[in-house]
N, C-alpha and C positions, 0 to 999 in steps of 0.2 A: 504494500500500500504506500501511499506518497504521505508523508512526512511532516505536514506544514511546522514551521517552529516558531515558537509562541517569543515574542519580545515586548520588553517591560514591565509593568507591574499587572498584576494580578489579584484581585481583593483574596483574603481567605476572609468570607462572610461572617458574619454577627446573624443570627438569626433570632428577627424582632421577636418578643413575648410581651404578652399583657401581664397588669399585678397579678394576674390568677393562674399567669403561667401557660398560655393557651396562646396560640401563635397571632401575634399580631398581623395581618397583612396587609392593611391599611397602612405601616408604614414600612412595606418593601420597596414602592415607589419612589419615596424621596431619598430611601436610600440607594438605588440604584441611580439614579440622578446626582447625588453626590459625589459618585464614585467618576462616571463620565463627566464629570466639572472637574473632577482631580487628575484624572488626564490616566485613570486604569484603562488597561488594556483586554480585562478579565476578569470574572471571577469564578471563585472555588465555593461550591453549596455544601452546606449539611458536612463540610467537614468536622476539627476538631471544634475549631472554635465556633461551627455555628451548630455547636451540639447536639450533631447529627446521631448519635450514640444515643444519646438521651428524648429524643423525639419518637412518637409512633412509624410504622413503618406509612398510615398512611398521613400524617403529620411531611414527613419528608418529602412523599410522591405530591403533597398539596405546597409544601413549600418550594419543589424541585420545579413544578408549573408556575409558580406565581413568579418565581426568578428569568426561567427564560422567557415567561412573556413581556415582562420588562424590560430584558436586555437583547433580545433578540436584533440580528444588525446591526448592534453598537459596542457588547464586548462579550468573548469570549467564553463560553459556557462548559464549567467543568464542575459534574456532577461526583458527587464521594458517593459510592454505594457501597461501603464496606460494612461488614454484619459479622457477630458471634456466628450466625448461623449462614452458611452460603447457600442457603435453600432461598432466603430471605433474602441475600446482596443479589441472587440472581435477578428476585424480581424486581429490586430497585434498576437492577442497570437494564432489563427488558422493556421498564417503566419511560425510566432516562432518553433509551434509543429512539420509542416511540413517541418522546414529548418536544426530540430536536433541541437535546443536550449536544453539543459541539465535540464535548467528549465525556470519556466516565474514570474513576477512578476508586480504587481501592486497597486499606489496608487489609495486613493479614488477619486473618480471624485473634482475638483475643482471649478469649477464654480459653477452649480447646485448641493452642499453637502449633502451627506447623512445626515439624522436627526436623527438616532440612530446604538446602535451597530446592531440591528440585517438589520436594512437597508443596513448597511454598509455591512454587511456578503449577503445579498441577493446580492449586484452587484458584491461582488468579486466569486461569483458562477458562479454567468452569465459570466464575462471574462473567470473564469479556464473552464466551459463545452465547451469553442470554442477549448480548447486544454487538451482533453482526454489521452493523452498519456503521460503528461507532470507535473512534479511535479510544485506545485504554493506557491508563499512566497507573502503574505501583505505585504507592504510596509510600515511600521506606521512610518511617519515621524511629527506628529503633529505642529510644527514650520514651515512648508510649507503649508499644508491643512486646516492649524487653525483649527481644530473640537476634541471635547473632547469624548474619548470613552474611557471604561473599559478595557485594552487589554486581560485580564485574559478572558472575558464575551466573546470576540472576539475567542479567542480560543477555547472556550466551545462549541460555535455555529459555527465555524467553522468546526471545526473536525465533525458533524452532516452535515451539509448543503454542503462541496466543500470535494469532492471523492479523489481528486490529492492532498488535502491541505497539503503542507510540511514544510510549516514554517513562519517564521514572518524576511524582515530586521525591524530590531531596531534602529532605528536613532532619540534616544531621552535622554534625558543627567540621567533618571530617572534608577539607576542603579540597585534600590530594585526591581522595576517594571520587568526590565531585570530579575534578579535572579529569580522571579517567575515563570516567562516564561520559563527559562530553567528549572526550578523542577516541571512543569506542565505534568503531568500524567507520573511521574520518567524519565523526561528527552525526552518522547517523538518526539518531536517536533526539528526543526534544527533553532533555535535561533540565527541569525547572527548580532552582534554588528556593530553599523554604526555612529559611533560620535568618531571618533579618539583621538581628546583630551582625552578621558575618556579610551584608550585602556588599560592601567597598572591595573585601577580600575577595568574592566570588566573582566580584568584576574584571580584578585582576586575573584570576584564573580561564576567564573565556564566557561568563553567566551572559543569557542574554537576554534570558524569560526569568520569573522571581514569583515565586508565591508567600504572601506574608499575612497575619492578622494586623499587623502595628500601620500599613498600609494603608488602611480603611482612613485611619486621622490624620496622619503623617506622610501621607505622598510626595506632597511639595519639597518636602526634605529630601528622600532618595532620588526623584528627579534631577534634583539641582546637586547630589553627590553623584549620580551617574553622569551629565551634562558637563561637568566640572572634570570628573575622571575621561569621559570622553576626549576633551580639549586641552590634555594633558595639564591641565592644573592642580597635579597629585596632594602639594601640599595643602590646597585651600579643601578641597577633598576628603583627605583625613579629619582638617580640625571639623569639617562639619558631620562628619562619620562620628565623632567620638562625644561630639555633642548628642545628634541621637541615638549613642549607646546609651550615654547618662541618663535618655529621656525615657528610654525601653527597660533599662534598671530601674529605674524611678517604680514605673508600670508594676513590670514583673514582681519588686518588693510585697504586693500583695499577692492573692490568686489573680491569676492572668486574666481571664476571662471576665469574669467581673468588673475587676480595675479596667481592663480594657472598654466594655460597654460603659462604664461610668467616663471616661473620656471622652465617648461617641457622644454622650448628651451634653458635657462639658462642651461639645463646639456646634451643639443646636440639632443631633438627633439621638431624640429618647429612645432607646431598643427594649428598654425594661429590663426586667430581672434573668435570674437565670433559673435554670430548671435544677433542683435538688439529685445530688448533692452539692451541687456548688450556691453557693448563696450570695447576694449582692452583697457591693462594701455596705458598711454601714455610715448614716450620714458624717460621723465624725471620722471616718477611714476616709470617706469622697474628698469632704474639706480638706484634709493632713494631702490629698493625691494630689489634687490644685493648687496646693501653697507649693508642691514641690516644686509642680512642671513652670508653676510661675517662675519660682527661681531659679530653673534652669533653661529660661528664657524662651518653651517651649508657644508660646500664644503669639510670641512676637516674631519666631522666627518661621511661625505657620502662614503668619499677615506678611510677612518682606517676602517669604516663595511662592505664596500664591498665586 
């Protein structure tokens, strides 16, 4: 199959909920609107961060339709259909193909964990054959799945065993591992980088496509650090690379997700809560989040890249 490769940023989605916990859809709209005013190139559904795990399977297949009708023709549509159960991911990605997902993607099962690579390749077959028409990315995220696989050996056996296989997200801080990837059979493959902190680094190694959650509020920043690394201006690049590392530690100091959607409303879109076990900050966790970013000049340096 042909290849297309994905470049620049990537949302990895927020997926809105109301106080009751019950999916908001009323405000997918403006946030997909936001995203194409930020100048993404894509986005990624129902993955981690838009707790795709934690949602119904038919919760997903309604939030997976309300995404690409919104962004269809404008950006990039990459569905997560990953499942404890691949009885379950098959019919997300059957759902996905036939709703005119752009593409699908999935981790490895969680619970019940593959025991090698080529295991691991036999169930990501079975998910991509529910969806024939449809390019398919692994999702290696190791620090979620906990499981040790070769991803080069994964590749190897992939491209053999899954028909649609179009690539790998990369969501692992291991950046030699990345560059492989991207110079595996000259570049074949659409290798999309998923650990933000690391974006300046990846750019040096060859990144050219990026999926991130930190993306969603902070675009204007790794634009203007791609832009900058572009035009060979390394050093102005790094200082502003390490400003939004300070601003993603800031974040991360809490649970991610959370802090993250409390940033989302901090710059005018409310997502609401999150679905148990993970819990929203609480108001004096929000306020201590905003005194930070304020003093890490994160509101002023969102207004000057905008």
């Amino acid at each position: 199959m042909n290849i297309p490769h994905s470049e620049g940023l990537i949302a990895a989605l927020f997926t809105p909920l109301k106080p009751d916990g019950s999916v908001n859809f009323a405000q997918i709209p403006p946030l997909i609107e936001h995203l194409v005013n930020t100048g993404h190139k894509g986005i990624f559904a129902c993955g981690t961060n838009g707790e795709g795990p934690s949602l119904t399977l038919e919760e997903r297949q309604s939030v997976t339709e309300a995404f690409i009708s919104h962004s269809k023709g404008r950006l990039k549509t990459i569905v997560h259909v990953g499942h404890a159960s691949i009885a379950e991911a098959r019919k997300l990605a059957k759902h996905a193909d036939q709703s005119g997902a752009d593409a699908i993607s999935s981790v490895a099962a969680f619970y019940f964990k593959p025991t090698s690579t080529s295991n691991l390749v036999d169930c990501m077959a079975e998910i991509a054959s529910a969806a024939p028409n449809t390019p398919f990315y692994y999702y290696h995220i190791p620090s979620l799945i906990n499981i040790s696989i070769d991803i080069l050996e994964f590749l190897r056996l992939a491209e053999e065993r899954i028909p649609t296989f179009a690539g790998v997200k990369f969501t692992h801080t291991h950046l030699w591992e990345f560059q492989s990837c991207l110079s595996f059979r000259g570049g074949k493959y659409d290798i999309l980088y998923g650990f933000d902190e690391n974006h300046l680094g990846a750019l040096a190694v060859g990144m050219k496509g990026a999926i991130g959650s930190t993306y969603c509020f902070a675009a204007p920043l790794y634009l203007e650090i791609r832009s900058l690394f572009e035009n060979g201006k390394i050093d102005e690049a790094r200082e502003l690379m390490q400003k939004t590392v300070d601003i993603v530690l800031a974040v991360v100091a809490y649970p991610a997700i959370p802090a993250q959607k409390a940033v989302m409303k901090m710059i005018g879109l409310d997502l609401g809560p999150c679905r148990l076990p993970l819990q929203a900050l609480s108001p004096e966790e929000e306020n201590s989040l905003r005194k930070q970013l304020e003093y890490l000049g994160f509101f002023d340096l969102l207004q000057r890249y905008s």
